[in-house]
MIGU-270661 format. One line per field, with one value per residue (C-alpha): x, y negated, z; residue in three letters. Coordinates in pm, 1 decimal, padded with zeros to 6 digits. Layout:
residues N
east (X|...)
north (Y|...)
up (Z|...)
resn (ALA|...)
END
This chain:
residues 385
east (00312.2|00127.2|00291.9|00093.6|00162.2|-00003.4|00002.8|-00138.7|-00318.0|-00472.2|-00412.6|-00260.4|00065.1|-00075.4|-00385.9|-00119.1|00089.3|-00176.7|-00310.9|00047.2|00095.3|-00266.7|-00156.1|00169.5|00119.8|-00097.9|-00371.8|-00211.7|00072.4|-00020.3|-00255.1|-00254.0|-00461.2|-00509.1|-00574.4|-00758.5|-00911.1|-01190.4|-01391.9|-01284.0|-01030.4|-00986.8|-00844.4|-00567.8|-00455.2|-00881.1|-00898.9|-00894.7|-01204.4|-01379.9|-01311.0|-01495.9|-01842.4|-01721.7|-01847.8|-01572.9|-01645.2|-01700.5|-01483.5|-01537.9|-01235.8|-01379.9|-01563.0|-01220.8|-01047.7|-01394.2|-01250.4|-00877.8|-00764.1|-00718.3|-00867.7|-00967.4|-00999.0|-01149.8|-00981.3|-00731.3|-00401.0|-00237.0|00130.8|00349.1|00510.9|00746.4|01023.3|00718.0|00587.4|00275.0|00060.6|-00220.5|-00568.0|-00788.6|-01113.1|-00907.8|-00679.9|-00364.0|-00248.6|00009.1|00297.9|00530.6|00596.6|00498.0|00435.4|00359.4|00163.1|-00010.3|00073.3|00114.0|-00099.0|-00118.6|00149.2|-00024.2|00072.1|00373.0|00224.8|-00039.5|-00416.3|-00721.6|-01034.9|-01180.0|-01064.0|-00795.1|-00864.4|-00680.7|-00688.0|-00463.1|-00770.7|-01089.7|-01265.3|-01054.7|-01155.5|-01519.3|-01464.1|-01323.6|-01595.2|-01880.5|-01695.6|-01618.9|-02034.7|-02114.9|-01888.9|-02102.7|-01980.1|-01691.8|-01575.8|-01223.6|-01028.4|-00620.1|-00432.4|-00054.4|00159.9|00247.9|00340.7|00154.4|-00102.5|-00152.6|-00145.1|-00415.2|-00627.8|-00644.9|-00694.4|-00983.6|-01175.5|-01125.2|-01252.3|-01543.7|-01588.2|-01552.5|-01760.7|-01456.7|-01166.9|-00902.8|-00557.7|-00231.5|00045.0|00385.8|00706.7|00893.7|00867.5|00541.5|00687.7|01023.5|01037.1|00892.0|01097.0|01074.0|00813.9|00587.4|00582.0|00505.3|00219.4|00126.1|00121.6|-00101.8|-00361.1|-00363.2|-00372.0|-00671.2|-00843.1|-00860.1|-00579.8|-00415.7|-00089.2|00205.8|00515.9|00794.8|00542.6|00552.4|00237.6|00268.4|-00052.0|-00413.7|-00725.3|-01104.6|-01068.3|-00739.4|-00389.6|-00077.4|00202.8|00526.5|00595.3|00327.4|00045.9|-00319.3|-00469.2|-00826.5|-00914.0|-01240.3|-01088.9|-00765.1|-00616.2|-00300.1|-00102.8|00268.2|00412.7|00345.1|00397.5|00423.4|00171.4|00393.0|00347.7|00701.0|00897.0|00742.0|00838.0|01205.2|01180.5|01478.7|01347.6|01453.6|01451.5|01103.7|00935.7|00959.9|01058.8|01450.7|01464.0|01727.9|01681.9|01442.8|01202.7|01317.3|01316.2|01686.4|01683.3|01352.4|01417.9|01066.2|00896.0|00928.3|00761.2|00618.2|00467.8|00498.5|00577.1|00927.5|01246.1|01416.7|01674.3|01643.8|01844.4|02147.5|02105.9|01846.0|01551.1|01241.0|00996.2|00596.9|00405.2|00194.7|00407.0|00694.2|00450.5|00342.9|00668.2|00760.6|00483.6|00543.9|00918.6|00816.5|00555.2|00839.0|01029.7|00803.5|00711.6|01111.6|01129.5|00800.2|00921.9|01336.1|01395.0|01573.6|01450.3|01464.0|01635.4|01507.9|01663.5|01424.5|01390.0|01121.7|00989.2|00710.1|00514.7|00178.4|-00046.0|-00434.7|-00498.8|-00877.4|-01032.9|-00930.8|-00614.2|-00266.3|00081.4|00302.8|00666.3|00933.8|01196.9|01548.4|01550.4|01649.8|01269.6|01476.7|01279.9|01362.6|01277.9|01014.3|00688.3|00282.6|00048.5|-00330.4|-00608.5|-00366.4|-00208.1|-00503.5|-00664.7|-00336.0|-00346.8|-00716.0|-00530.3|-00280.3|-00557.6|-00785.6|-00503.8|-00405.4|-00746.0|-00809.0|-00470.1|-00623.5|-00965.0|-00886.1|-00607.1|-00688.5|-00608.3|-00324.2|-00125.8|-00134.3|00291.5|00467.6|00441.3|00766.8|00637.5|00630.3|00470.1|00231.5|00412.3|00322.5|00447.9)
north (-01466.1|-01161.3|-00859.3|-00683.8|-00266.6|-00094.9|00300.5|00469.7|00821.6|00983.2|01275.8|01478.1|01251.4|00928.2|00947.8|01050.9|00753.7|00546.3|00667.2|00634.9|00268.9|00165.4|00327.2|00196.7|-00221.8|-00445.1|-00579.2|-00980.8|-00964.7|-00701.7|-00604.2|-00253.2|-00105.5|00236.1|00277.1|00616.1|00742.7|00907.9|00823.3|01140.0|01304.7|01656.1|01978.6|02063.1|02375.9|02460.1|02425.2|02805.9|02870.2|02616.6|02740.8|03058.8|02849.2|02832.0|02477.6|02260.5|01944.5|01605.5|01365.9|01019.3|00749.9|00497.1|00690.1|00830.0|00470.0|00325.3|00287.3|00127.5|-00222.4|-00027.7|-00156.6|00135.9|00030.2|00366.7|00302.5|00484.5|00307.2|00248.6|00118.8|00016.7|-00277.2|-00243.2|-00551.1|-00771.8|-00630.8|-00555.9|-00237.3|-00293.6|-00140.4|00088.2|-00140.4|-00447.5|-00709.1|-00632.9|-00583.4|-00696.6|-00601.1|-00663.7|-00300.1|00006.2|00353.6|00611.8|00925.0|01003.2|01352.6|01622.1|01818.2|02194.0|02183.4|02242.7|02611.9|02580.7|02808.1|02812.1|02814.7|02861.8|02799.4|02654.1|02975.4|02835.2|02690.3|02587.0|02510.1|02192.5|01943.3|01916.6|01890.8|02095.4|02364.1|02307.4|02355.1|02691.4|02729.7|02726.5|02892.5|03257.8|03176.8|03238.3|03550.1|03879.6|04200.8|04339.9|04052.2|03992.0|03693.7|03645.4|03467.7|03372.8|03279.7|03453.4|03184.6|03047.3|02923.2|03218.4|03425.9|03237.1|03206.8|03557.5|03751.5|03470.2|03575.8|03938.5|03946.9|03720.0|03872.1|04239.1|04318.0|04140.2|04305.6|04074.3|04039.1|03875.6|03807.1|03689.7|03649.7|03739.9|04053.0|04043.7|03844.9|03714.5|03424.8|03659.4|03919.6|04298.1|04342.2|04072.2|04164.5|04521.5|04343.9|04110.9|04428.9|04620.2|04360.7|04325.4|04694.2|04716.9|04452.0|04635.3|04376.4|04496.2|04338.9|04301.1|04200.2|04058.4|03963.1|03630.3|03534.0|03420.4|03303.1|03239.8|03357.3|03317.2|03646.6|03801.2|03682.4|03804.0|03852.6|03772.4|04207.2|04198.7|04339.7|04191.3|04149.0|04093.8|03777.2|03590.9|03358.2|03250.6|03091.0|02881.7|02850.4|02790.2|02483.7|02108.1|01838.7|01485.6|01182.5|01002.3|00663.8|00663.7|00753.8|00514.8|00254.9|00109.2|00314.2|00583.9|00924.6|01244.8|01480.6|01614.8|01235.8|01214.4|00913.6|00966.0|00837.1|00831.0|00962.3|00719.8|00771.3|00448.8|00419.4|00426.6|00137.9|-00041.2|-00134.8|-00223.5|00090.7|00405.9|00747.1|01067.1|01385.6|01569.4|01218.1|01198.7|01352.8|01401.9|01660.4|01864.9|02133.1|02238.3|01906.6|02113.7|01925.6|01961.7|02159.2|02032.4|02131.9|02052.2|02095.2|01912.4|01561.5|01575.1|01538.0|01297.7|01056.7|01020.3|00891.4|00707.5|00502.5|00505.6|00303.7|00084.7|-00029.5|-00078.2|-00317.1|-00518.1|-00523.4|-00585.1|-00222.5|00043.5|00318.8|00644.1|00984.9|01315.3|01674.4|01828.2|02190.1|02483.4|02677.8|02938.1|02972.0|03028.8|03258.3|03375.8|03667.7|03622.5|03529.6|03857.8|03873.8|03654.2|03621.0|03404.0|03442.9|03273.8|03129.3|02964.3|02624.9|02613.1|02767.9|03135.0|03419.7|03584.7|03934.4|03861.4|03790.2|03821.6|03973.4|04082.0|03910.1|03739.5|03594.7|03483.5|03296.7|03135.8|02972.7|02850.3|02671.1|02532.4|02428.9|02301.5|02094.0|01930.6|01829.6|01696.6|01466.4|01294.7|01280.3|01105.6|00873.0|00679.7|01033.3|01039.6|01319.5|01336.9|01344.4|01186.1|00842.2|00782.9|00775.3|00464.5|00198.8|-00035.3|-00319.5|-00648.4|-00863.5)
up (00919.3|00877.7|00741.0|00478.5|00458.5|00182.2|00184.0|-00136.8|-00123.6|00197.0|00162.2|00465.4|00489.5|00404.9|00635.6|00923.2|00809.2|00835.7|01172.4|01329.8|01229.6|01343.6|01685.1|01695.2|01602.9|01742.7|01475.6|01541.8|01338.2|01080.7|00767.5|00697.8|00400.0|00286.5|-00095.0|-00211.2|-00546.0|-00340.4|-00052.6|00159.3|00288.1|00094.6|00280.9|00023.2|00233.2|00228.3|-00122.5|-00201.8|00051.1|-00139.6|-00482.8|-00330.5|-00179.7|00130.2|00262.4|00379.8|00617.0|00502.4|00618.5|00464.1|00498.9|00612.4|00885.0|00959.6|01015.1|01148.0|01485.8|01399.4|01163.5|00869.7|00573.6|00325.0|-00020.0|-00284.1|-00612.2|-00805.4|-00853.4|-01224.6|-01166.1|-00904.7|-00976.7|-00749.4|-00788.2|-00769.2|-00408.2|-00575.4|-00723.4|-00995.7|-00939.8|-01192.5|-01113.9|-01168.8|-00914.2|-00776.4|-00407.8|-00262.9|00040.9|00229.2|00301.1|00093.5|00188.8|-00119.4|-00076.1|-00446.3|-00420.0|-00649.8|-00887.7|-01051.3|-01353.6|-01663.2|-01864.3|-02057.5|-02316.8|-02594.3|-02451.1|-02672.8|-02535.0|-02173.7|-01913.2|-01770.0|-01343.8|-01098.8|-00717.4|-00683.8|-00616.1|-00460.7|-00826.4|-00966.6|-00683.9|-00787.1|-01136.5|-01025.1|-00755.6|-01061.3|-01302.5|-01067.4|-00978.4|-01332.1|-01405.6|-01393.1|-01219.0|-01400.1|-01508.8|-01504.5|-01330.5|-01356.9|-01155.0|-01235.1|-00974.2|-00686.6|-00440.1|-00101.7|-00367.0|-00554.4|-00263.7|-00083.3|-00396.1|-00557.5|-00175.3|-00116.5|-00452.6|-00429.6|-00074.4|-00144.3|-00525.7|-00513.5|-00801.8|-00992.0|-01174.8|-01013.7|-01123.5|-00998.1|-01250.5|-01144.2|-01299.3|-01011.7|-00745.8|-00512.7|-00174.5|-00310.9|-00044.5|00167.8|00434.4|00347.0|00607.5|00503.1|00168.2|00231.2|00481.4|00137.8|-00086.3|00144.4|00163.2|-00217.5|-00248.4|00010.9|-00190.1|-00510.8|-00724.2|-00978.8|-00930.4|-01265.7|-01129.7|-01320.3|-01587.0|-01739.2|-01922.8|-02339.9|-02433.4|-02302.8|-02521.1|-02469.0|-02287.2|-02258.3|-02147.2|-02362.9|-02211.7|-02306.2|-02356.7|-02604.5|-02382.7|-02334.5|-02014.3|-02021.3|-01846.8|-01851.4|-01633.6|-01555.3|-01212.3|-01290.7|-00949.1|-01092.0|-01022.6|-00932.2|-01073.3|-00888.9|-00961.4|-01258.9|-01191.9|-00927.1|-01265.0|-01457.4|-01245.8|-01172.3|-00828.4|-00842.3|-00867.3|-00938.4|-01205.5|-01068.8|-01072.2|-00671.3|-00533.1|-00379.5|00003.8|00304.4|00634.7|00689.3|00437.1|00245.2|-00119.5|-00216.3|-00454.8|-00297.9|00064.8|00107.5|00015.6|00160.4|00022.8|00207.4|00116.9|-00255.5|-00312.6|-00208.1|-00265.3|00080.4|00252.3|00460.2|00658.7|00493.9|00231.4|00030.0|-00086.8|00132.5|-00024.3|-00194.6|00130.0|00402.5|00656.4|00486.8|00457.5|00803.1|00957.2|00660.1|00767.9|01122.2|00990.8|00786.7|00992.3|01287.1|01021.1|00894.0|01321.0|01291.4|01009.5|01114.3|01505.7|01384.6|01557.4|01420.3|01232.6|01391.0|01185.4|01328.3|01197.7|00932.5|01009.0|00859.6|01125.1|00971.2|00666.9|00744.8|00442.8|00466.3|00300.0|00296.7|00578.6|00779.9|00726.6|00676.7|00730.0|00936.2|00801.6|01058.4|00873.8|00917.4|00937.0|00527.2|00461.8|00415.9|00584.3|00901.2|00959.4|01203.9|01110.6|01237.3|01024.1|01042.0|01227.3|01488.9|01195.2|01012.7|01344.9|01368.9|00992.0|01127.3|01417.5|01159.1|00917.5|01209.3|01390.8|01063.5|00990.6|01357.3|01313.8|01008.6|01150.7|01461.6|01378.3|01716.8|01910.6|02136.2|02223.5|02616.0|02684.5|02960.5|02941.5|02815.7|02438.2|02190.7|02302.0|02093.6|01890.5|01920.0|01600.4)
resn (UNK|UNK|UNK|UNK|UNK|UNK|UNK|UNK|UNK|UNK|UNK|UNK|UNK|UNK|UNK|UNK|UNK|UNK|UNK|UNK|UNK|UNK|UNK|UNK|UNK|UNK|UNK|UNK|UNK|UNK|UNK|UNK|UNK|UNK|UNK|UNK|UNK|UNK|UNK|UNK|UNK|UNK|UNK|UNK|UNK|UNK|UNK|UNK|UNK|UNK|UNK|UNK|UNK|UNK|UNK|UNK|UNK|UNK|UNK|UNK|UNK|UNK|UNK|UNK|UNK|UNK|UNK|UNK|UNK|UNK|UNK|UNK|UNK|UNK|UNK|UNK|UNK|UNK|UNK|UNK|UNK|UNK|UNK|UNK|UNK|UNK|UNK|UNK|UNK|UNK|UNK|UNK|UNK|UNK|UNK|UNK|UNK|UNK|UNK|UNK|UNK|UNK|UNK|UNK|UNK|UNK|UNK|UNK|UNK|UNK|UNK|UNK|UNK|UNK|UNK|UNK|UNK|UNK|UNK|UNK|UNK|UNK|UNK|UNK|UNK|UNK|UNK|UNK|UNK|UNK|UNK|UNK|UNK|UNK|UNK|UNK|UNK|UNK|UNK|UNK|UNK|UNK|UNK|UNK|UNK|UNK|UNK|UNK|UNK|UNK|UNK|UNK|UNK|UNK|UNK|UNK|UNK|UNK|UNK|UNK|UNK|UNK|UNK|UNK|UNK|UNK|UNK|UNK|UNK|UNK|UNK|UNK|UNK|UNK|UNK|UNK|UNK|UNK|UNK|UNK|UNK|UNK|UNK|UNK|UNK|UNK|UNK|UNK|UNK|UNK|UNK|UNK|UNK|UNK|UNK|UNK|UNK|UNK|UNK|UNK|UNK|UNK|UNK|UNK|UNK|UNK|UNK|UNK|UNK|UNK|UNK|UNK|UNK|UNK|UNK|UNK|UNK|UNK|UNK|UNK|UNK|UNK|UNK|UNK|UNK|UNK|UNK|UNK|UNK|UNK|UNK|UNK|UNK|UNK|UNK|UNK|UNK|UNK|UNK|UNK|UNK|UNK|UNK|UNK|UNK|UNK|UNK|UNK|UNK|UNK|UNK|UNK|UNK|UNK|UNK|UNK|UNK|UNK|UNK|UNK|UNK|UNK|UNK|UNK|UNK|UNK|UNK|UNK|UNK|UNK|UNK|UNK|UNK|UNK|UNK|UNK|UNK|UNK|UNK|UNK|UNK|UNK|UNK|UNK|UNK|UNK|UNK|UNK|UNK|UNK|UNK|UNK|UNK|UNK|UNK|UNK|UNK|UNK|UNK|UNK|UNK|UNK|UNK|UNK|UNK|UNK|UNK|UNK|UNK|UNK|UNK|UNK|UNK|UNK|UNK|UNK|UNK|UNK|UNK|UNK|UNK|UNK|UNK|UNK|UNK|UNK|UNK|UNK|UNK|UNK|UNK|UNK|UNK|UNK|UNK|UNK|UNK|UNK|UNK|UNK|UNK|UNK|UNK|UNK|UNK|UNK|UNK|UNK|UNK|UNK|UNK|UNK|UNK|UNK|UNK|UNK|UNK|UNK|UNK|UNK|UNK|UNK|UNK|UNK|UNK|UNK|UNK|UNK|UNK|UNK|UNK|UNK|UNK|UNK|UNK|UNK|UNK|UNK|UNK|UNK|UNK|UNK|UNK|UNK|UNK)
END
């Protein structure tokens, strides 16, 4: 009998997850299909350049899996029905499986605050970048553009338009200090740059309410703002919590070591989709580099439960967060294995090529899921079902 796996969303984890299964079991005992709401792969960790005009490459799905047995189907999922092995489809039908892996991601939380009019962006998805993308084309010099949040996100998105914009009054609002997850020398490094780049930067500032053209803060002052960049926050796709999956208090769907669903043996979740410890028992972070190592797990496990293996448990560990500051600059922050920052760090142009090997090397895993990493030959072999 063969056993159906269904993995929804391809974005970074879920293309990976796909890739690794299609290398890992033999097409004779298996169905594996790969459900996405668009027909290509999006860059999320590009999405900032793009917002800017830079042109990002295409990278259509079905090109991508052209060369392995995995069915890609483009259609946006509208509930997992999930005690009937099944998931229903936005253009109609249901698909069914035998095992499940979830990757729908996460998107920009909306403000928590009033907003009048239409000036408020984000970065969060590839049409939401373009949104962005034509509004800054239309702002005149002088203009002004806000962004609020002060994370990896805002960090990468406010140096990236005041570099490529600097006939812009640019802005960065947070509501903490300037580098709080950062080490004291990389947030001196992440100060300078912003500095050097002309932001005006208003720390410990939390913003109160968005109009046509200024945002209030909660103090009572007006910042003018023809444009706003929201960069606070995600929030997790919300059909997991709206079906009898467990899931935490964020919507993301609670696993084991294994990446298994804790009260759905049969599905397993990866990326900003699941809720999974790491060092220290702290929840893994929404991030790139958390999904990546999440989907290799998580295909490892699925190969066990088709093959009657048993699942493998690796340590989950941070190493580095990696930050562009433009395209001339960034930041790699080493970090304990609990995502806390070390002292060390890289910063400049040596850090900025290395974020363009991260970037590029993430991109090339998706892109070529029939690439194999040439290791000793003591590595997985192909299962035959």
């Amino acid at each position: 009998m063969t056993h159906r796996i269904l993995i929804l969303g391809a974005g970074y984890a879920g293309a990976l997850a796909a890739g690794a299964l299609a290398r890992r079991l033999h097409p004779s005992g298996v169905e594996i299909t790969l459900v996405n709401a668009v027909p290509h792969f999006v860059e999320r960790i590009r999405l900032h350049q793009l917002a800017v005009g830079q042109t990002l490459a295409q990278r259509p799905l079905r090109d991508m899996f052209a060369k392995t047995d995995v069915n890609v189907v483009i259609d946006r999922v509208t509930s997992l029905e999930v005690d009937a092995h099944q998931v229903t489809l936005e253009a109609g039908g249901a698909l069914g499986y035998d095992s499940l892996i979830i990757s729908l991601g996460s998107t920009q939380a909306p403000p928590a605050l009033e907003v009048e009019g239409d000036t408020v962006r984000s970065v969060a998805s590839h049409s939401e970048a373009l949104r962005l993308r034509d509004s800054l084309s239309a702002l005149d010099p002088g203009r002004s553009v806000v962004v609020v949040g002060a994370g990896l996100t805002g960090l990468e998105a406010v140096t990236e338009i005041a570099e490529s914009r600097p006939d812009l009054d640019v802005s960065l609002l947070t509501g903490d200090a300037i580098g709080a997850n950062l080490s004291a020398k990389g947030a001196r490094h992440v100060r300078a740059v912003l500095s050097r780049l002309g932001v005006t930067v208003h720390e410990r500032t939390r913003a109160g309410r968005i109009t046509p053209d200024a945002l209030m803060t909660e103090d009572g002052r007006s910042l003018p703002a023809d444009l706003v960049v929201w960069t606070t926050g995600f929030v997790t796709n919300p059909l997991a919590a709206a079906s009898s999956l467990a899931t935490s208090e964020d919507g993301r769907i609670v696993v084991d070591r294994t990446m298994r669903s804790v009260s759905h043996p049969a599905v397993r979740a990866v990326g900003d989709a699941a809720w999974a410890l790491g060092h220290g028992e702290k929840p893994l972070r929404m991030c790139c580099a958390s999904g990546n190592a999440l989907a290799w797990q998580a295909a490892e496990g699925v190969v066990a439960d088709v093959s009657g293996g048993r699942a493998p448990s690796v340590p989950r560990a941070y190493v580095a967060q990696c930050i562009s500051l433009g395209r001339r600059d960034g930041l790699l922050q080493i970090v304990r294995p609990d995502d806390t920052p070390r002292e060390l760090v890289l910063t400049g142009r040596l850090a900025a090529r290395n974020k363009e090997f991260v970037c590029k090397g993430a991109a090339f895993g998706v892109a070529n899921p029939t690439f194999r990493i040439p290791v000793p030959s003591r590595g997985p072999a192909r299962v035959t079902v």
